[in-house]
C-alpha positions, 0 to 999 in steps of 0.5 A, spaced: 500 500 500 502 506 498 503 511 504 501 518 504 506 522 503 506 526 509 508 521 513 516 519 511 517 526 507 524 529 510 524 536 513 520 542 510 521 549 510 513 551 512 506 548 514 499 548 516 496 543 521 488 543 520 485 540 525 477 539 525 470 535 527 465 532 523 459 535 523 453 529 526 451 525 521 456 527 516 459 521 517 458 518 510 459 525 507 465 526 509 468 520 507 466 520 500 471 527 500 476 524 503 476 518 497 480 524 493 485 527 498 490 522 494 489 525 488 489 532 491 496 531 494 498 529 487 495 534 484 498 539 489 505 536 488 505 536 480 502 543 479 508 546 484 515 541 482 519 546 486 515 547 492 517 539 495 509 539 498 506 532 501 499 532 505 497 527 510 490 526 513 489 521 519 483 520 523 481 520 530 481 515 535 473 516 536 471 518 530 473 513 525 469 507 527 463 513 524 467 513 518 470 506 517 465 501 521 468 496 517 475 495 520 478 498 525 486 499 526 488 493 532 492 498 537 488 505 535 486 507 542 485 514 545 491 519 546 495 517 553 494 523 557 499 524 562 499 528 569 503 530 574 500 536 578 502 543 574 506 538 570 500 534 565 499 531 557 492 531 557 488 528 552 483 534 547 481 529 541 478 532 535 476 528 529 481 529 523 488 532 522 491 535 516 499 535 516 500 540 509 507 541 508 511 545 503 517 549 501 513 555 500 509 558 505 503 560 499 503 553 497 502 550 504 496 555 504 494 553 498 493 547 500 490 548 507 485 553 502 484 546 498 482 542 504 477 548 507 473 548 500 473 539 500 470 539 507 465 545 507 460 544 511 461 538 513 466 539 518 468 544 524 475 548 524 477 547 530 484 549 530 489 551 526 496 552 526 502 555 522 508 552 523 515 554 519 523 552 520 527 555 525 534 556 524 537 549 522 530 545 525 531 547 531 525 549 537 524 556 539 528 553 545 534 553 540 536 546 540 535 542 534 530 538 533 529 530 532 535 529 532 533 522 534 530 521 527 531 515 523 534 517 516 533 514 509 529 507 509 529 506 516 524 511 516 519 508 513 521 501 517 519 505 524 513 510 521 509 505 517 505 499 519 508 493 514 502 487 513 495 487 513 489 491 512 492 497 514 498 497 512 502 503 509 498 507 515 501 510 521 499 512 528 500 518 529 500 522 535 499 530 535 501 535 541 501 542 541 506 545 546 506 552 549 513 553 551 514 557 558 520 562 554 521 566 559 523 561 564 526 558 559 530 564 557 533 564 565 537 558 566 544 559 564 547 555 557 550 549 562 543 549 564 539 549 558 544 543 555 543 539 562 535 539 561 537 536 554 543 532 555 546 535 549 550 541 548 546 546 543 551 550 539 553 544 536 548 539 538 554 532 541 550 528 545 552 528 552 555 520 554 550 516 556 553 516 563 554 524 563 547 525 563 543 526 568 537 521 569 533 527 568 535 530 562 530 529 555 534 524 551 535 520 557 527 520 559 525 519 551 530 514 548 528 506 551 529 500 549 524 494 549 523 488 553 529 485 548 533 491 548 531 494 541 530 501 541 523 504 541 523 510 535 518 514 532 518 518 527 518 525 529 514 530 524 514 536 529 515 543 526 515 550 531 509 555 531 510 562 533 507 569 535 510 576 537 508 573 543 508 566 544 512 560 541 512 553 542 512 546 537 506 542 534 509 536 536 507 529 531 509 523 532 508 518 527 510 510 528 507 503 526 505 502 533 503 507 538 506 503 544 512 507 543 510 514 544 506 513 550 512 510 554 515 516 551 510 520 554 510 516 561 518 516 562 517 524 561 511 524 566 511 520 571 517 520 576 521 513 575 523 509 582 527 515 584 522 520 583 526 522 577 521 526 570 524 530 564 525 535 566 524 540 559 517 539 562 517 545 567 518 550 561 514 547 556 507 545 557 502 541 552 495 545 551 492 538 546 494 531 545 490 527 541 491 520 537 489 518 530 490 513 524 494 515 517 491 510 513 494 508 506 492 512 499 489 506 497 484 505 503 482 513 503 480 511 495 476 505 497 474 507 502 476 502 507 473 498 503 
């Protein structure tokens, strides 16, 4: 199955994330539309060669069944929201998110214009978002960001389900992280580098045993029962205003059991009491979880 290529693509320089709900008994409606999403992206692609476009629509958690009655991806369950006091991931599910991305920012909002004409009045625009790169793919806290992402084919091995019904798809978890810049911008650089664990002018990785167990590399890079590593394949891209930054965090993989022990080690305190700590300056104002399934399964419709 040929996935959507929003999944897998490599870093772009703009991006509109579409986030909306499906007006009640819309259901079927919405999925005859969503049958020419594939031919959309292509259409989108051709028309601007020099713009690297790729589109991606995946589906909540609680609204597919209303779509795809008829089959359901085996682990797509609700987002794992998070809490620990002031510290807290929580879960705010909405029904259909658009990843569109491009090197030209006209061409993204073309895009995202395209999306808006497809689901009209079927659907409510619960929340946009522009994002765009910073610097060399860093976070507005000036540390590069994804470093950990798989490269070249190995993307596709840790972001796509490989057999079945559903494979070419990906569960894909969306956040959008308001970061507390001002705190932020009050630690000193040896500081910063330790709630990380990598320096930030250069980006070296700090060795595993100069890390502290509390910094974010240490909290989010795990191994499973048998000592394989548990990745996921980051797509996030920072948003920001003259007043507020933050990221729009998106995890793609083809099982979302990675990213919820990753979201367990950054928010629940281990035997020692020990959490990320990159979450005291920065917060998740949403969390929800979706299924991106292939181009062949929008077309027919699941069928």
């Amino acid at each position: 199955m040929t996935a959507q290529a929003g999944i897998c693509a490599e870093p772009n320089l703009h991006a509109y994330y579409l986030f909306f709900n499906i007006q009640p008994g819309c259901q079927s409606e919405v999925r005859e539309k969503l049958k020419a999403v594939p031919a959309l992206w292509e259409e989108l692609k051709q028309t601007y060669p020099e713009a690297a476009f790729s589109g991606l629509v995946a589906i909540g958690n609680e609204a597919w069944d209303g779509l795809y009655p008829q089959a359901r991806p085996n682990e797509l369950t609700a987002f794992p929201a998070q809490g620990e006091g002031d510290r807290s991931a929580p879960e705010t599910p909405v029904d259909l998110f658009f990843q569109l991305r491009a090197d030209r920012l006209d061409v993204a909002y073309i895009a995202a214009q395209r999306v808006m004409a497809l689901l009209a009045s079927l659907t409510e625009l619960k929340d946009e978002r522009q994002g765009f790169r910073y610097l060399d793919c860093r976070d507005m806290t000036g540390f590069v960001d994804g470093t950990e992402n798989p490269e070249g084919e190995h993307r596709a091995e840790v972001a796509l389900v490989a057999e079945g019904p559903f494979a070419g798809g990906s569960y894909v978890h969306v956040q959008r992280y308001h970061h507390r810049m001002a705190r932020w911008q009050k630690l000193s650089l040896t500081s910063q580098e330790k709630v990380y664990g990598r320096t930030k002018a250069d980006n070296i990785e700090f060795a595993s045993a100069d890390k502290a167990p509390t910094a974010h590399t240490k909290r989010t890079s795990l191994k499973d029962a048998a000592g394989n590593s548990m990745e996921i394949l980051r797509q996030s891209m920072p948003w920001g205003s003259a007043t507020e930054q933050g990221l729009v965090f998106i995890s793609c993989c083809r099982t979302p059991l990675h990213f919820t022990r990753m979201l367990e080690s950054m928010y629940r305190g281990d035997e020692e009491g020990h959490f990320d700590h990159l979450t005291l300056f920065t917060r998740p104002e949403t969390g929800a979880a979706f299924f991106a399934p292939s181009e062949g399964w929008l077309e027919r419709a699941g069928e």
